[in-house]
C-alpha positions in Angstrom: 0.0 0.0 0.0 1.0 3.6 -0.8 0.0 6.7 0.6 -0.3 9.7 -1.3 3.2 10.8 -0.5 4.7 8.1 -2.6 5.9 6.3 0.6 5.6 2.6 1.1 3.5 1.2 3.8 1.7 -2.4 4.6 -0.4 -4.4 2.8 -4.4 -5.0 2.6 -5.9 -8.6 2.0 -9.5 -7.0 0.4 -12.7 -8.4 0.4 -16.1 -8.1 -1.0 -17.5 -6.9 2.2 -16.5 -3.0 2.0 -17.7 -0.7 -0.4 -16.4 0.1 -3.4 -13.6 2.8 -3.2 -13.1 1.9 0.8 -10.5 0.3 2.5 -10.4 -1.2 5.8 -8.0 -1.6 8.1 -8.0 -3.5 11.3 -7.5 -1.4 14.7 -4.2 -3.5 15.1 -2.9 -1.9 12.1 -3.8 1.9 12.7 -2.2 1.6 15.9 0.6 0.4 13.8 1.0 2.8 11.3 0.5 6.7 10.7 -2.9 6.1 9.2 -6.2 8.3 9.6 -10.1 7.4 9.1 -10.9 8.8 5.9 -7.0 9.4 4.4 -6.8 8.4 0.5 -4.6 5.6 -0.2 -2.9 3.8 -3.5 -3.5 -0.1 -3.3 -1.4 -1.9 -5.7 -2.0 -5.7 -6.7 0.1 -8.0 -5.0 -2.1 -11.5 -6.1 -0.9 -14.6 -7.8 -0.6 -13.3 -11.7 1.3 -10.1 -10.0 3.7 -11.8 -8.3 4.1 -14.1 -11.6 5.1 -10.8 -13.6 7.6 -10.0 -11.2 9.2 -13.6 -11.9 9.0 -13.5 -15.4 10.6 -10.1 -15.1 13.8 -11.5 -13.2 13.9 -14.2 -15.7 14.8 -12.0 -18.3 17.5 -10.2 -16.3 15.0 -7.1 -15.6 15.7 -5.1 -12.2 12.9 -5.0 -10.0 11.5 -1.8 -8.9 11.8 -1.4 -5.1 7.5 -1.7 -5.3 8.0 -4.9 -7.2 10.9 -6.4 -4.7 8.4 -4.8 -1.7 5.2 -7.0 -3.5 6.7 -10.3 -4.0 7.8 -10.1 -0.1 4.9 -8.9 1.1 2.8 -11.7 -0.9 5.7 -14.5 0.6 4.7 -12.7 4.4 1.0 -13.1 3.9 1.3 -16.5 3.0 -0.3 -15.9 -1.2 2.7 -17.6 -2.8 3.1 -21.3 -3.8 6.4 -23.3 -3.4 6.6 -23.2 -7.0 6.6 -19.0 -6.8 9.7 -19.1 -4.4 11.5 -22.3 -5.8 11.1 -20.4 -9.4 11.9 -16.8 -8.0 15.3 -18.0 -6.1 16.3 -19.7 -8.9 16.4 -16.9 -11.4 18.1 -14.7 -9.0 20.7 -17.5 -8.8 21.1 -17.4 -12.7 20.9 -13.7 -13.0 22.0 -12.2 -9.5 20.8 -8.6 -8.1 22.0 -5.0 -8.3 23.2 -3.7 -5.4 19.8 -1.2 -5.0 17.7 -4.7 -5.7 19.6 -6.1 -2.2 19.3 -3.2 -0.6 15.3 -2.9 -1.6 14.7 -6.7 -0.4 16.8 -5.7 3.4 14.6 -2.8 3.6 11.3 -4.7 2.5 12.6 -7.7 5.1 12.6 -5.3 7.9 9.5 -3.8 6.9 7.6 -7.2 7.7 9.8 -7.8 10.9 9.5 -7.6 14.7 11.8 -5.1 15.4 14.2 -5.4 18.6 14.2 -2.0 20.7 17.0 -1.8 23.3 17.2 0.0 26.6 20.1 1.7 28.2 23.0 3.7 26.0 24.8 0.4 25.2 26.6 -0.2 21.8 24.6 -2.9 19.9 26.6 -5.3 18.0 26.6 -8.8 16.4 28.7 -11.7 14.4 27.9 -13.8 12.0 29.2 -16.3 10.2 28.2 -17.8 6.9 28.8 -21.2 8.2 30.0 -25.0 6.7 33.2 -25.5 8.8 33.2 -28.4 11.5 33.8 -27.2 14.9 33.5 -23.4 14.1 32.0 -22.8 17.6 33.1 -19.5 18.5 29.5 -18.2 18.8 29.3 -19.1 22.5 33.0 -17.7 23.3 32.5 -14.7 21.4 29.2 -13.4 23.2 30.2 -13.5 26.7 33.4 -11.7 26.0 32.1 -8.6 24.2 29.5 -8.4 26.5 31.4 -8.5 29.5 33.5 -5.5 27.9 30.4 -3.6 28.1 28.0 -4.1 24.7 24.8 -5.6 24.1 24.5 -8.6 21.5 21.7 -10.2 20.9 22.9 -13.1 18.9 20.4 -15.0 17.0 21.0 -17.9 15.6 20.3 -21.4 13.7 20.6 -25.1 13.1 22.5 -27.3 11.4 21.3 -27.9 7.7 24.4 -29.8 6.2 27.0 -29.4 9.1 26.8 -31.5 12.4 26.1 -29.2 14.8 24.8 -25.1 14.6 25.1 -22.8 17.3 21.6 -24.0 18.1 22.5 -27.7 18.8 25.2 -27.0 20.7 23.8 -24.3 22.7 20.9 -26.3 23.2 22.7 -29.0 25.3 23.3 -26.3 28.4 20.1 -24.3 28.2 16.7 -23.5 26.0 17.1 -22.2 22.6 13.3 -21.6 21.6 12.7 -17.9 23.0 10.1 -16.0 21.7 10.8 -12.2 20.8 9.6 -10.9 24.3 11.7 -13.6 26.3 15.2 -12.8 24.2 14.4 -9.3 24.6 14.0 -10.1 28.8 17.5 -11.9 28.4 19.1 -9.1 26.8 17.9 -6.1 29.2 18.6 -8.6 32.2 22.3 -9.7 30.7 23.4 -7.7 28.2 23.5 -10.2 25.7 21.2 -13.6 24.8 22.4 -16.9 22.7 18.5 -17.8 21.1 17.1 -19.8 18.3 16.2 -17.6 15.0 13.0 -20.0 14.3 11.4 -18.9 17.3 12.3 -15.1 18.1 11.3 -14.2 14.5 13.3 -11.8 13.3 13.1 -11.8 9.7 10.8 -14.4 9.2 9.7 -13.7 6.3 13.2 -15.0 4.5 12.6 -17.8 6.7 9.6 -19.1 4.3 12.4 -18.2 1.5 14.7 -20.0 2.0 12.9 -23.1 3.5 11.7 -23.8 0.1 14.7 -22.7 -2.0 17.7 -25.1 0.2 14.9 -27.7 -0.7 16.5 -27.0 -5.1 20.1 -26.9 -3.4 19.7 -23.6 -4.2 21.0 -20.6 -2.4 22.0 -16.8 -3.9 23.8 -14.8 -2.6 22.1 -11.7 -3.0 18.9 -13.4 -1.0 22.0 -14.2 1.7 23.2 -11.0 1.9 20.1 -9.1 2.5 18.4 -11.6 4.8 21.4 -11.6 7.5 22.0 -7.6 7.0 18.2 -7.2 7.7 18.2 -9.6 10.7 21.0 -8.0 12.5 18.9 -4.4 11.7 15.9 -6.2 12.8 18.0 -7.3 16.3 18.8 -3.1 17.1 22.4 -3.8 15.9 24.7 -0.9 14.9 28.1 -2.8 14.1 28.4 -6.6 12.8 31.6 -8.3 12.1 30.7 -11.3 9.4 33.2 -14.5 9.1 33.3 -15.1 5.5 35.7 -19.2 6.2 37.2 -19.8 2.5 39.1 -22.6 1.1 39.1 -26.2 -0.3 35.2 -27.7 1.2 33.9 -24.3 2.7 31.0 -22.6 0.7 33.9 -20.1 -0.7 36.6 -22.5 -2.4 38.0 -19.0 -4.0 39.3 -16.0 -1.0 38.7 -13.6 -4.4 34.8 -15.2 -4.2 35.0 -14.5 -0.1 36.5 -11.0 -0.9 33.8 -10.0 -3.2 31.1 -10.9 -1.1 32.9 -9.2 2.0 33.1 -6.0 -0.3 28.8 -6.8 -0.4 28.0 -7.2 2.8 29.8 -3.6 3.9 28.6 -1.8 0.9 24.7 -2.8 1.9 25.4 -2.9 5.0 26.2 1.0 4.8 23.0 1.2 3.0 21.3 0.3 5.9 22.9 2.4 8.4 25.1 -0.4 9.6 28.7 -0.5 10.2 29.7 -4.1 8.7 33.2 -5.4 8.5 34.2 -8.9 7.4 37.4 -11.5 8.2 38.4 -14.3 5.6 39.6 -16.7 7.5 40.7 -20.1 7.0 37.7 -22.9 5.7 39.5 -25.8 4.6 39.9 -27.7 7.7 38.1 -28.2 10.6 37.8 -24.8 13.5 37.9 -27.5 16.9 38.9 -30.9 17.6 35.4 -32.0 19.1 32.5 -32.2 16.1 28.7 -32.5 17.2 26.3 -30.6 19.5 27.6 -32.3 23.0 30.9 -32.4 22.1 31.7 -28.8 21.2 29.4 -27.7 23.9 32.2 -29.5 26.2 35.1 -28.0 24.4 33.7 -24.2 24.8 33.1 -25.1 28.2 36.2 -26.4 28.7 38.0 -22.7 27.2 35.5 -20.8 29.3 36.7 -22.8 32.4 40.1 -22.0 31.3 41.2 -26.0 30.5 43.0 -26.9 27.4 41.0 -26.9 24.3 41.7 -26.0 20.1 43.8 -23.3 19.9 42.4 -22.4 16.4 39.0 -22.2 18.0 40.6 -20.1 20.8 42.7 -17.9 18.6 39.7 -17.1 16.3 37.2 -16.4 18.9 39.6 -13.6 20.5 40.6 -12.8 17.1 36.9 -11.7 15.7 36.3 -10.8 19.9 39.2 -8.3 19.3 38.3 -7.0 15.9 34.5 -6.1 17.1 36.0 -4.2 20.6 38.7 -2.2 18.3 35.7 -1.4 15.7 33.5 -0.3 18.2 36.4 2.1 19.9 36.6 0.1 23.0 40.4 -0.8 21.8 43.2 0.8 20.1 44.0 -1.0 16.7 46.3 -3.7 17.3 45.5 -4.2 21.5 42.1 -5.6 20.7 42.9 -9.5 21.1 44.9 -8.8 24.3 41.7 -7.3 26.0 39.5 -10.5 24.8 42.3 -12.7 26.2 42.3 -11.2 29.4 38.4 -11.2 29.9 38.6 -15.0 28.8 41.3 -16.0 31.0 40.2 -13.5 34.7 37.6 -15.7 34.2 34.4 -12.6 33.6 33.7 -14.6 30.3 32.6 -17.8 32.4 30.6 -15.8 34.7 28.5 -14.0 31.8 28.1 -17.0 29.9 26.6 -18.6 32.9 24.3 -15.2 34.0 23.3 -15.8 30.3 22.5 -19.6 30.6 20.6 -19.1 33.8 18.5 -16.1 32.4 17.4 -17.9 29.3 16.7 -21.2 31.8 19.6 -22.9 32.2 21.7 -24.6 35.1 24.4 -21.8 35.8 26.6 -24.2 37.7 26.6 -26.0 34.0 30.7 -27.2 33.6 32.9 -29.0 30.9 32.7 -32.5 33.0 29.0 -32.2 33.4 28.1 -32.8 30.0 26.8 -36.0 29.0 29.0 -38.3 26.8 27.4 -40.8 24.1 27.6 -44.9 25.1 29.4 -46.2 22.5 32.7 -45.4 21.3 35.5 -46.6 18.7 39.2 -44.7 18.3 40.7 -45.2 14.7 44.4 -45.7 14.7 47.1 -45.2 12.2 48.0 -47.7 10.5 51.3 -46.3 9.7 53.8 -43.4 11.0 53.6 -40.6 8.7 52.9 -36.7 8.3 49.4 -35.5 8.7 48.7 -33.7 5.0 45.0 -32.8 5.2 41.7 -32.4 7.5 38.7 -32.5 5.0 36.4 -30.3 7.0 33.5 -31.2 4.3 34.4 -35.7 5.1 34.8 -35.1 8.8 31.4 -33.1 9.0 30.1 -36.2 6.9 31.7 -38.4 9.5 30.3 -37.3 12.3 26.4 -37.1 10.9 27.0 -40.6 10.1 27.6 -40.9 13.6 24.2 -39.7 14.5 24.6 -35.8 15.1 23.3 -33.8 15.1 19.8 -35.2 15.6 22.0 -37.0 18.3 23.6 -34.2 20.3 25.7 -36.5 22.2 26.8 -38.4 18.7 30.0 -37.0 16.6 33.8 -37.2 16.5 36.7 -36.2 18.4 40.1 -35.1 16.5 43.3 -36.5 17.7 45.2 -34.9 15.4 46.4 -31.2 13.1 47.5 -31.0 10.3 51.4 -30.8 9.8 51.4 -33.3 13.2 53.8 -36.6 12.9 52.0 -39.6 13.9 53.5 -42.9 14.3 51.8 -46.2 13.9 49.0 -46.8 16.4 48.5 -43.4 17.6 45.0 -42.6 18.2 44.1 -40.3 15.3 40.0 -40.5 15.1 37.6 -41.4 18.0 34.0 -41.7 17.4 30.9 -41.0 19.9 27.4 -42.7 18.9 24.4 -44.3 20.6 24.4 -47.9 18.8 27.0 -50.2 17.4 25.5 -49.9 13.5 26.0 -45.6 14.0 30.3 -46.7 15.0 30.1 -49.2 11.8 28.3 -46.3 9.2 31.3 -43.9 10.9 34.4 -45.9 10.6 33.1 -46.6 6.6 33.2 -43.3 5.8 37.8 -43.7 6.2 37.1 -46.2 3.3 35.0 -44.2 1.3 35.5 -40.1 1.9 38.7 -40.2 4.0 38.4 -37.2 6.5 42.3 -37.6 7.1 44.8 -37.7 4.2 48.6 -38.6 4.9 51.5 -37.1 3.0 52.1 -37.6 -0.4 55.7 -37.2 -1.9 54.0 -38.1 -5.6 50.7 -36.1 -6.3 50.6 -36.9 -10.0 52.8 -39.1 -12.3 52.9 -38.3 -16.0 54.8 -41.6 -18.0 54.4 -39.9 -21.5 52.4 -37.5 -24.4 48.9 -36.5 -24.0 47.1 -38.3 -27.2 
């Protein structure tokens, strides 16, 4: 709906039942908006053979108009499109892609049709987000508790696994509930400064939700879509500054760093567009973030960190890394000394004690610790079977692994990683260990070494060439 002023408002499911030349709006929605008994309106068609000339449109490499981009989301909102609408919209964008004012137009529209997260107190808002795909990457839950104890809110939001074994979600899930509504997150936040919830049931964006529900169904997934739906979210959420983890390399979702540097150059040019301040790290994708893999299992190794036990360095030296980044971006550090403050949060031991006020005010047991978390009954360790160099981690085959395992459906299922890369192993060392629930979950685990080795050994010879190509 228009008003006379050109500007863009919400829109009206009509009926039969008002006269001609009338609209009506429900109470709900004047409250809502600026509207006034008697004020002239423009309605604009958003039905079925609308929303079908707005597809066609995109199929032949057309830009959409900000009313057309702000129709086709507001029909997906109300629930008028069919599967086929979305599955067939996505997958043109995903052929011919989006100008930068088309992202920017589907952010705005997304937040248009979203609850909207209003803070109190003078607090910086920030976020993180990372585009996901790596095993292990659970920095989420370090991350939070250490920018909030230096004095920002975050509301971090957050998902499930699709294709990895374990989300933020999953893991989370094992300490403390996950499914907050949009009043109960916004509780945990004024109460703690921070909250660690499930993006299913807050609601933030929801809209994209439906989106891309349908489209992962194709194995399809653009960009542009991706782009606009996290930016909006983290609008949606009352964020100001968001750092976003772009992982790249051999089995993340960006094989190429030029493919992760593009889309880094994306995200901060919308995000600008939208009054955020984004900035983006390319880190490291092709092997695994931790060495535990599945809900329970990472759960235990952020614990362990918090608690200040051993755990991953790489998951340690990231989490301060990006921690750092956000408190020198945000002016709480000079450039260069924001990783030393993180470190010293983590390690006095104030990181524990927030991520505990934050597990108790969502519903969890705040005397939650590494040792407390349950472990899975069955168990099998794969050994070398010769001394050697360690060449490779597939993060992709060990992800693989682990869901064969069980996770993370099973939180307690996945795998534990004996080993790094560049490590010299001898014959019989302990290089793999397995977690599952039944004997058949070990025996689809340990088959995945024969058929999409997680673990690759040195090679002197990588290719051998005895003569002319015919």
């Amino acid at each position: 709906m228009k008003t006379e002023d050109g500007k863009t408002g919400f829109r009206l499911i009509t009926s039969t039942s008002i006269n001609t030349g009338m609209a009506g709006v429900s109470p709900e929605k004047l409250i809502e908006t600026d509207l006034k008994e008697g004020q002239e309106i423009k309605l604009i068609a958003s039905g079925e053979e609308g929303v079908t000339r707005i597809i066609r449109r995109k199929m032949k490499k057309r830009t959409l108009t900000e009313t057309e981009i702000e129709t086709f989301i507001s029909a997906l909102d109300y629930g008028i499109l069919t599967n086929s609408h979305i599955a067939a919209f996505g997958t043109a964008i995903e052929i011919n892609g989006m100008h930068e004012k088309e992202i920017t137009a589907v952010a705005e529209s997304i937040i248009r049709h979203s609850k909207i997260m209003t803070h109190k107190g003078k607090e910086m808002v920030v976020d993180k987000h990372s585009i996901g795909g790596i095993a292990g990457n659970r920095i989420t839950p370090l991350m939070i508790p250490i920018i909030s104890s230096a004095g920002f809110k975050i509301p971090k939001v957050s998902t499930r696994a699709i294709t990895s074994p374990a989300g933020t979600v999953d893991a989370l899930e094992v300490v403390c509930p996950m499914d907050l509504t949009f009043e109960e997150a916004l509780d945990v936040v004024d109460q703690t400064g921070a909250c660690m919830v499930n993006g299913e049931t807050v609601g933030l964006g929801a809209v994209m939700d439906k989106f891309l529900s349908v489209v992962k169904q194709i194995k399809v997934d653009p960009k542009e879509m991706m782009i606009a739906s996290i930016l909006a979210k983290k609008k949606a959420a009352g964020s100001q500054f968001v750092m976003i983890d772009l992982p790249t390399g051999r089995g993340s979702k960006l094989p190429l760093r030029e493919d992760a540097r593009r889309l880094a150059y994306d995200f901060s040019s919308i995000g600008n567009k939208l009054g955020l301040k984004v900035e983006c790290i390319i880190s490291p994708g092709d092997k695994p973030i931790g060495n535990m893999i599945g809900p329970a299992l990472e759960m235990t190794e952020v614990l362990r960190i918090l608690q200040g036990e051993r755990g991953s360095l790489s998951l340690v030296r990231k989490a301060l890394s990006m921690s750092g980044l956000i408190l020198e971006g945000c002016g709480a550090a000079n450039r260069g000394e924001g990783y030393e403050i993180a470190s010293q949060i983590l390690s006095s031991g104030k990181a524990f004690n927030k991520f505990k006020e934050i597990i108790e005010a969502q519903g969890g047991d705040p005397s939650v610790s590494w040792d407390s978390i349950p472990v899975a009954p069955y168990s099998h360790i794969i050994k070398a079977e010769r001394s050697d160099i360690v060449y490779t981690l597939d993060s992709e085959n060990i992800g693989i692994m682990a869901r064969a395992a069980g996770a993370p459906h099973d939180k307690m299922a996945g795998v534990i990683l004996h080993v790094d890369r560049g490590d010299e192993i001898k014959k019989g060392d302990p290089i793999i260990e397995i977690r599952a629930h039944s004997e058949g979950k070990l025996s689809d685990a340990i088959a995945i070494m024969q058929t999409t080795p997680p673990i690759t050994l040195e090679r002197s010879v990588l290719e051998h060439i005895t003569g002319m190509q015919s």
